[in-house]
C-alpha positions in Angstrom: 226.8 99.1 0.6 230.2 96.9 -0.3 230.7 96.7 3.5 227.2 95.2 4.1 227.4 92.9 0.6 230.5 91.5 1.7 228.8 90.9 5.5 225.9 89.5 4.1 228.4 86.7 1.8 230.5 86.1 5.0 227.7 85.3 7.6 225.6 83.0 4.8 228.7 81.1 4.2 229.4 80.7 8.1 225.3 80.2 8.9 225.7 77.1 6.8 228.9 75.4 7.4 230.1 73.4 10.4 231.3 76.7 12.6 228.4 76.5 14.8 230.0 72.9 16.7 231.2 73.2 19.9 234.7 73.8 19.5 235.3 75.2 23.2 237.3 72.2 24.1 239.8 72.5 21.7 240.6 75.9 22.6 244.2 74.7 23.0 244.4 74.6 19.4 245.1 77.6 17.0 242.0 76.7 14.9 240.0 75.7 18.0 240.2 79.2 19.6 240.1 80.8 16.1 236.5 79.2 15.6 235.2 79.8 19.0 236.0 83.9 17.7 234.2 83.7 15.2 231.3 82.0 16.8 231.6 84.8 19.1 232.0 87.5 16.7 228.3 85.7 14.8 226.4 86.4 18.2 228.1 89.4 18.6 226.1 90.5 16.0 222.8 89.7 16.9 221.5 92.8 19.0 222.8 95.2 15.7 220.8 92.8 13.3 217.9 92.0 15.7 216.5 95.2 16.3 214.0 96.9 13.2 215.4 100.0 14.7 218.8 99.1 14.0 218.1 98.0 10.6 216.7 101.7 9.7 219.8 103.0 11.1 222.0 101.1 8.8 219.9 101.4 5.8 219.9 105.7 6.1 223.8 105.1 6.6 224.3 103.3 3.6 221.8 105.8 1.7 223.4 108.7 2.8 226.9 107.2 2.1 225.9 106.1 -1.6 225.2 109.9 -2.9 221.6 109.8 -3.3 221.6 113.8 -2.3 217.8 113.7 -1.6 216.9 112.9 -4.8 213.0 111.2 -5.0 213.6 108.0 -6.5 217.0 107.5 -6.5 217.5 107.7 -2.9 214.2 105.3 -2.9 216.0 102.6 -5.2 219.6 102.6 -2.8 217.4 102.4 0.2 214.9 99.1 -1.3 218.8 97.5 -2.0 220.4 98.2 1.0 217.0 97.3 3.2 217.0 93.7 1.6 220.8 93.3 2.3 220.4 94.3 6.0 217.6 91.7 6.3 219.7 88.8 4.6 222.4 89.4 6.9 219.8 88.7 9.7 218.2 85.6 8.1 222.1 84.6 7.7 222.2 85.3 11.8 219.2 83.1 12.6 220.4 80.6 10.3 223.5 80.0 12.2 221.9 80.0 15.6 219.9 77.7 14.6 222.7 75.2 13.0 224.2 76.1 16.2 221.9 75.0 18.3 220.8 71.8 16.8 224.1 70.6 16.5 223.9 69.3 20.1 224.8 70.4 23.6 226.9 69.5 26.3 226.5 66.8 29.0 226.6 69.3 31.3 223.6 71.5 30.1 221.7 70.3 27.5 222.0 67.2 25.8 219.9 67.1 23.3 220.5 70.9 22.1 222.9 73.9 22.7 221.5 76.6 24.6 222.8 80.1 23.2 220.7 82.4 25.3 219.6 83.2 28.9 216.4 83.3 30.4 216.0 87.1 31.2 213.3 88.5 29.1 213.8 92.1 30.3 214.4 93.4 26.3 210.4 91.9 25.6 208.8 93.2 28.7 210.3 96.6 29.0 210.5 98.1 25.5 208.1 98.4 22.6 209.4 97.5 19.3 208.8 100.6 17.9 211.4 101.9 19.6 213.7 98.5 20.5 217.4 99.3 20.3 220.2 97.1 21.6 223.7 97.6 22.4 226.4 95.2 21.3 227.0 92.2 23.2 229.9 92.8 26.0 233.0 89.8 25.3 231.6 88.2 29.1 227.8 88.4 28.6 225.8 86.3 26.0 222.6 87.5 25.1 218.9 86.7 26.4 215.7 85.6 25.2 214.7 88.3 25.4 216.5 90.0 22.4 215.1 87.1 20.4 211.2 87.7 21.5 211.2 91.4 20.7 212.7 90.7 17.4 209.6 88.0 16.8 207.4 90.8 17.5 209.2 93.3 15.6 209.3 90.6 12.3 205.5 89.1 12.9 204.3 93.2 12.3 207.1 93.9 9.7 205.5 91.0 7.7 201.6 92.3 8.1 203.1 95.8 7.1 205.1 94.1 4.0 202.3 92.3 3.0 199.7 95.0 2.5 202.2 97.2 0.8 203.1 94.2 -1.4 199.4 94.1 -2.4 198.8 97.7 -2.7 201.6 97.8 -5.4 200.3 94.7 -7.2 197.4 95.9 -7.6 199.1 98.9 -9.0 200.9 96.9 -11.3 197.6 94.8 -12.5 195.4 97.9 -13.1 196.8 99.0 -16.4 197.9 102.2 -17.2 199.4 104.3 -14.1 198.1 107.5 -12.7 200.3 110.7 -13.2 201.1 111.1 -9.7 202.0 107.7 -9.5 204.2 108.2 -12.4 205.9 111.0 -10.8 206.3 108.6 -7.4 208.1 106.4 -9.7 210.3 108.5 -11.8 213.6 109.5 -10.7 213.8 113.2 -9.6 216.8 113.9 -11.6 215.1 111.8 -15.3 214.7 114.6 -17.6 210.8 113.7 -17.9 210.1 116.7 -20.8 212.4 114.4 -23.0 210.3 111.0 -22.6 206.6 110.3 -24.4 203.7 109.8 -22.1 203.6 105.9 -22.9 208.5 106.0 -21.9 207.0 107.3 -19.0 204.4 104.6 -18.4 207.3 101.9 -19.0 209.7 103.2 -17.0 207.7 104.1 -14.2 206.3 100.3 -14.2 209.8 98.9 -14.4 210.3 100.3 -11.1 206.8 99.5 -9.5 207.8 95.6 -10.3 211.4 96.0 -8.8 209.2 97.3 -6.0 206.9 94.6 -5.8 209.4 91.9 -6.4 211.9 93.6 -3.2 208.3 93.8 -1.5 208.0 89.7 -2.2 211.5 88.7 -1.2 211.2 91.0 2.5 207.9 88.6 3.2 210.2 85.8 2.4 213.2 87.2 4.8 210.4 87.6 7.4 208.8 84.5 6.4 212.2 82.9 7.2 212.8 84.6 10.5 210.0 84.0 12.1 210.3 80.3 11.8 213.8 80.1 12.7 213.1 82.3 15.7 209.8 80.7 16.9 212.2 77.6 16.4 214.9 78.9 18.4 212.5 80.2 21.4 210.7 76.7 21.2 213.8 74.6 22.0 214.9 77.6 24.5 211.8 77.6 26.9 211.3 73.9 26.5 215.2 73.5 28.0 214.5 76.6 30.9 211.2 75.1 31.5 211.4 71.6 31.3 215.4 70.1 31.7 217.1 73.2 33.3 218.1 72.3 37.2 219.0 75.4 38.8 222.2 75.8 40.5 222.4 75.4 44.4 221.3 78.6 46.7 224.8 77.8 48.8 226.8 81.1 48.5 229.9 79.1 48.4 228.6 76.6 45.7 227.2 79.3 43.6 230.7 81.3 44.2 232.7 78.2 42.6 230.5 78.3 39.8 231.2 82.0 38.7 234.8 81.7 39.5 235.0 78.9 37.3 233.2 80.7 34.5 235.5 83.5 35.0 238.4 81.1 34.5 237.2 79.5 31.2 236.9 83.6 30.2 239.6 84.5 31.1 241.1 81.4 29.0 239.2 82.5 25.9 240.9 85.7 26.1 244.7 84.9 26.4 243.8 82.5 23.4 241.9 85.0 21.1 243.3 88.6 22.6 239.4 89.4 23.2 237.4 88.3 26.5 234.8 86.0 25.3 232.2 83.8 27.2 232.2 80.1 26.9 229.2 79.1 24.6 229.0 75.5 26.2 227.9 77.1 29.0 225.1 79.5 28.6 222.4 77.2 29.8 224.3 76.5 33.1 224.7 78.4 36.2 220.8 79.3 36.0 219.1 80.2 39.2 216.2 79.2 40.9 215.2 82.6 41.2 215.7 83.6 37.4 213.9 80.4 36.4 210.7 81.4 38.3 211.4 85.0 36.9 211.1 83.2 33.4 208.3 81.5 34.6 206.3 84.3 36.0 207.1 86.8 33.2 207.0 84.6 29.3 203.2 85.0 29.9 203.5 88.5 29.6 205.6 88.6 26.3 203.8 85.6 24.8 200.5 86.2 24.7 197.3 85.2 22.4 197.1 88.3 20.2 201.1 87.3 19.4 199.9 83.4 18.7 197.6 84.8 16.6 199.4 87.0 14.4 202.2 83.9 14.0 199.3 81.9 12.8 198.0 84.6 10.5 201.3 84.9 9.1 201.9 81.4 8.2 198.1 81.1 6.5 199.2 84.5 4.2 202.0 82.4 2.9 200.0 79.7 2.6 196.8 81.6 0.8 199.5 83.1 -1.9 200.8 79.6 -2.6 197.3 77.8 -2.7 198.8 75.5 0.1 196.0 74.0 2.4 198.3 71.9 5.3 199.4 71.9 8.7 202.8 74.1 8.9 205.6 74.5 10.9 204.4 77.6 12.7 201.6 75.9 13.9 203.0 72.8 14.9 205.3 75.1 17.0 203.1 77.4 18.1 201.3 74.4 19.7 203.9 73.4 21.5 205.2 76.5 22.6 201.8 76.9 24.5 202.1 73.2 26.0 204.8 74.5 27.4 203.4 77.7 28.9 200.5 75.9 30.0 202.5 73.3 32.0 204.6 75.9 33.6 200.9 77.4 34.1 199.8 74.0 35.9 202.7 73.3 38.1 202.6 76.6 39.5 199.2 75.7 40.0 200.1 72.7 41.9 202.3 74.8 44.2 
């Protein structure tokens, strides 16, 4: 649990400083190479903390690790704690991609944002979220949309799933006295119940259901969050692909150049940080006619209404529980994330 505290510190503190700026350039420079790292080692991180399945697999870790021994309750509480840790690590994640990105781009790519994932949407059309697991991200190879969609998915049904067990415990909570079995939910395995009153019982075993529905109410907040930022993050990534992005010639020879010169600015990174890493300022370049209309032929089948929908119901949960009656940012985004697939619709259309 230390290891993941101490993560979770280190990546908010990075997701909101000034690390996310392109510092490729001054990759001469011993702090100029040490940033790009650590820019590197953020997205790095991205296919561990973007995957539900992943998160489960660090939460039973960290519950096993802690010395919970089985015991109902206990192992309950270190699991809630280590649950909300893994997910603030994630917001952290999204946080910095985001600064990243809206920090600007490169005359050679994007100008008006930085692009810090391809086009390939493989990871959204091929495996269901139940079951989405992702490798970490080799030093040469940044990571695709893809990765990003599947985790929208995965954090647009963790929130509905969140948000009836939030309610289901509140209304616990508001009823009044607790049942017995709910009682012994509640109660650690290992309290010596025989040696607490009926009403200690009640109080303790309450104390616990409002730690629950208080962890319940901050996970609809880290999804709350994630969605946004992600929506937010495919937005200015398909409006770039879709929109600005000018494939690369089809000459072999052109095409060649281009990959030998990425290989060079690699292979730069690496004697400067002693680990192969990509250069970020150009993930948006070197895109293909062929993976563009890949893009183009495929988004419609990882964005679809029923996912539109569910980002809309989302955003009218949160605001039904404030009493907030407005146009929000999931909307607004959600609008024009469909202009955008509509055009693409249109000019195919057209040809």
């Amino acid at each position: 649990m230390a290891t993941l505290q101490e993560l979770a510190l280190v990546t908010a503190v990075i997701g909101h400083s000034d690390v996310g700026h392109d510092w490729s350039s001054q990759m001469a420079t011993p702090i100029g190479s040490g940033l790009v790292r650590l820019q590197r080692l953020m997205l790095t991180l991205l296919p561990q903390y973007w995957s539900k399945q992943n998160w489960k697999s660090l939460v039973n870790q960290v519950t096993q690790s802690e010395g919970g021994d089985g015991v109902r309750g206990v192992d309950l509480m270190i699991s809630e704690d280590a649950s909300l840790v893994v997910q603030q690590i994630a917001t952290n994640l999204v946080s910095y991609c985001r600064v990243a990105m809206t920090i600007g781009g490169t005359e050679f790519s994007s100008p008006y944002c930085r692009i810090l994932l391809t086009p390939h949407l493989a990871e959204a059309i091929t495996m269901p979220s139940s079951r989405a697991t992702f490798a970490p991200m080799s030093g040469a190879h940044p990571h695709s949309l893809g990765l990003l969609i599947q985790h929208l998915k995965e954090c647009v049904d963790g929130y509905g799933s969140s948000l009836e067990t939030h309610q289901q415990k509140n209304r616990k909570l508001e009823s009044g006295t607790l049942g017995m079995e709910d009682v012994r939910t509640l109660l650690p395995a290992n309290m010596t119940v025989d040696k607490l009153s009926p009403a200690q019982q009640q109080t303790v075993a309450r104390q616990r259901l409002k730690q629950l529905v208080t962890n319940r109410k901050q996970e609809l907040q880290h999804y709350a969050y994630l969605i946004e930022n992600l929506l937010y993050l495919l937005w200015r990534h398909l409006q770039y692909y879709l929109v600005h992005c000018k494939p690369v010639t089809s000459d072999p020879h052109m095409v060649g150049m281009a990959r030998s010169s990425m290989r060079l600015l690699q292979e730069y990174g690496a004697t400067q940080s002693g680990d192969l890493t990509f250069d970020l300022s150009s993930v948006g370049e070197g895109v293909s006619a062929a993976d563009l209309e890949s893009l183009k032929i495929d988004i419609g089948k990882s964005l679809t209404d029923g996912l539109f929908k569910k980002l809309l119901d989302v955003e009218e949960a949160q605001f039904s529980a404030r009493a907030e009656l407005r146009v929000g940012f999931v909307q607004a985004l959600v609008r024009r994330v469909r202009r955008l697939l509509k055009l693409k619709a249109d000019v195919r259309t057209d040809i």
